[in-house]
C-alpha positions in Angstrom: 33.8 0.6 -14.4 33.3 3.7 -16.6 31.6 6.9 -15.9 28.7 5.8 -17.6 28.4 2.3 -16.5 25.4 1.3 -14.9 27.5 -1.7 -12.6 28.4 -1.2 -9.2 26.6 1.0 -6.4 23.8 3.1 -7.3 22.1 4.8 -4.1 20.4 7.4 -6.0 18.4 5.0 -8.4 17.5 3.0 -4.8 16.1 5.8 -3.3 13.9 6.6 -6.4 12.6 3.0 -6.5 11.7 3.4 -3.0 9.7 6.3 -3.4 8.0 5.2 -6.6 8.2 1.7 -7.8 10.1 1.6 -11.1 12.3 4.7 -10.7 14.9 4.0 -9.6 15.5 1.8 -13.3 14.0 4.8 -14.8 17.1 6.5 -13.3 19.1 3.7 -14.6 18.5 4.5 -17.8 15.7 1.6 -18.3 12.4 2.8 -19.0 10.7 -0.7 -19.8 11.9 -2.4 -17.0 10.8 0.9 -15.0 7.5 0.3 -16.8 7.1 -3.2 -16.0 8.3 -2.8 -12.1 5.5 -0.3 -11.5 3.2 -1.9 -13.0 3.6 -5.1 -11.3 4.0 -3.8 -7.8 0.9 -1.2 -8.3 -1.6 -3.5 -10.0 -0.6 -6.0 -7.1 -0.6 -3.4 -5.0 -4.4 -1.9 -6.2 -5.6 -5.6 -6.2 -5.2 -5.6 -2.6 -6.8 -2.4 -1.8 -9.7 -3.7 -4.5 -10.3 -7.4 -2.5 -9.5 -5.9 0.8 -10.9 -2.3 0.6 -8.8 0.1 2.4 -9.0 -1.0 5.4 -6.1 -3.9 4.2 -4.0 -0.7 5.1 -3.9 -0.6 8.4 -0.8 1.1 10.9 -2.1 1.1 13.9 -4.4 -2.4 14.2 -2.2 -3.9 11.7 1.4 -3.2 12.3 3.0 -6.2 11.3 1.6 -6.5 8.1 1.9 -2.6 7.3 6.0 -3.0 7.8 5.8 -5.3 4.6 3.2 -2.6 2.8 5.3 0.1 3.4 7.8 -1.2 1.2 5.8 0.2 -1.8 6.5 3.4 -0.9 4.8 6.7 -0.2 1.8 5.8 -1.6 0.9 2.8 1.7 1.8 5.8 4.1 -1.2 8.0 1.7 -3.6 5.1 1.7 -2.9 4.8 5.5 -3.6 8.6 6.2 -6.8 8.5 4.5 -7.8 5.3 6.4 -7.1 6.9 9.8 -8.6 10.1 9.0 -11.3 9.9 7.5 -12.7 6.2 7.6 -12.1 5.6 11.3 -13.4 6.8 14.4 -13.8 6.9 17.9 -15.6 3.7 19.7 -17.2 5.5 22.6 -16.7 2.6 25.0 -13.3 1.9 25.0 -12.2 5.2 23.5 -10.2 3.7 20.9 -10.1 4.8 16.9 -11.1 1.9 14.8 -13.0 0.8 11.8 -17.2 0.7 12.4 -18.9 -2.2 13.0 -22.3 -2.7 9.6 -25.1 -1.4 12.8 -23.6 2.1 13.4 -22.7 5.4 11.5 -20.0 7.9 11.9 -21.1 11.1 13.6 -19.2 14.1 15.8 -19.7 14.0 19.6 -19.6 17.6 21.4 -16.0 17.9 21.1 -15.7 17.5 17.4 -14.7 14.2 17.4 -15.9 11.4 15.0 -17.3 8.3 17.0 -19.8 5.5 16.4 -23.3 5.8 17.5 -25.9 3.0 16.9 -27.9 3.3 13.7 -31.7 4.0 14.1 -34.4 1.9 12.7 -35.3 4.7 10.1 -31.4 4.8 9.4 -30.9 1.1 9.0 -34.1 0.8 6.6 -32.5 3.9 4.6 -29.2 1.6 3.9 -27.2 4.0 6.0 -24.4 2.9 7.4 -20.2 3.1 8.2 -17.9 4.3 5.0 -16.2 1.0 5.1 -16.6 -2.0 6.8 -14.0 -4.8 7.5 -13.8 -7.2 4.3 -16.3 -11.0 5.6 -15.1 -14.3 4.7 -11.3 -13.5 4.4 -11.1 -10.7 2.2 -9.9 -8.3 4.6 -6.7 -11.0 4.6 -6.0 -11.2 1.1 -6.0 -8.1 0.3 -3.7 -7.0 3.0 -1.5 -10.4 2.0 -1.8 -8.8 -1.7 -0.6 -5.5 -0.5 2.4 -6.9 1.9 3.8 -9.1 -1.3 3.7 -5.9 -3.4 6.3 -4.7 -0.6 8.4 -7.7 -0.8 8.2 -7.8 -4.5 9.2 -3.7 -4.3 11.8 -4.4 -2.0 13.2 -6.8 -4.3 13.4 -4.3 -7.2 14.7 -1.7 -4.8 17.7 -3.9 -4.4 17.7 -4.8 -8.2 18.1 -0.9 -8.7 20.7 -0.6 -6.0 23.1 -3.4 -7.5 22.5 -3.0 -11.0 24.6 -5.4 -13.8 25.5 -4.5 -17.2 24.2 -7.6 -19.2 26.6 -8.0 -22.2 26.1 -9.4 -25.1 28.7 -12.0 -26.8 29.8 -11.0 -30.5 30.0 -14.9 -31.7 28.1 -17.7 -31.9 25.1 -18.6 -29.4 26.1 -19.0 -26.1 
């Protein structure tokens, strides 16, 4: 194997596909492969979040499928933050964070916390309501689905990277 050889063991260009997918053959020295890697695992990857809104990225109520998510990279653990932080809140019942139900609205209790209170008449008639509601009639499962084989296929890629192969061409005749 020669210096320059992409063959062999390449940790570096698996670490960059697994923080962005496509780098890591951008490291390799293959920008439209990068190019073509990224954009099939983030337009898979957006699909999901666009059928299944953003609660199809879910760590806490969702664990098992978030495992497979995470394979995309930084970008599910961003999606994630911005789900738990700002889109769920409190149930004042059972004290649990989770995602509000189409009759309530997100408002702060005493202690600064964001819970769900019951919308009013005047509220409901107004169109007021939670920031995001669970996707009806499956929705909610394709996109996460969508989002968990944007993993697998990343994951796939991420291995790609790490085992690269020289593809050679032969000098005579077809083969």
């Amino acid at each position: 194997m020669t210096p320059g050889s992409n063959e062999g063991f390449r940790p570096i260009a698996a670490l960059a596909a697994a923080a962005f997918p496509g780098a890591g053959h951008l490291v390799l020295g293959q920008p439209m492969r990068a190019l073509g890697a990224a954009a099939g695992v983030l337009l898979l990857f957006g699909g999901g979040l666009f059928i299944g809104g953003i609660d199809a990225i879910d760590s806490k109520e969702d664990r098992v499928w978030f495992y497979g998510q995470a394979l995309v990279g930084p970008i599910t653990f961003g999606v994630d933050w911005a789900h738990q932080n700002h889109f769920k809140a409190i149930d004042t019942r059972t004290k649990q964070l989770r995602t509000g139900y189409p009759t309530e609205t997100q408002t702060t209790d005493d202690t600064g916390q964001r819970v769900w209170r019951p919308l009013t008449a005047d509220e409901a008639a107004a169109g007021m309501g939670p920031p995001n509601v669970k996707g009806v009639g499956r929705m909610n499962e394709l996109g996460q689905l969508s989002c968990t084989l944007a993993g697998m296929m990343n994951l796939i890629i991420i291995l790609d990277a790490l085992f690269p192969a020289t593809r050679r061409r032969e000098s005579g005749g077809a083969s």
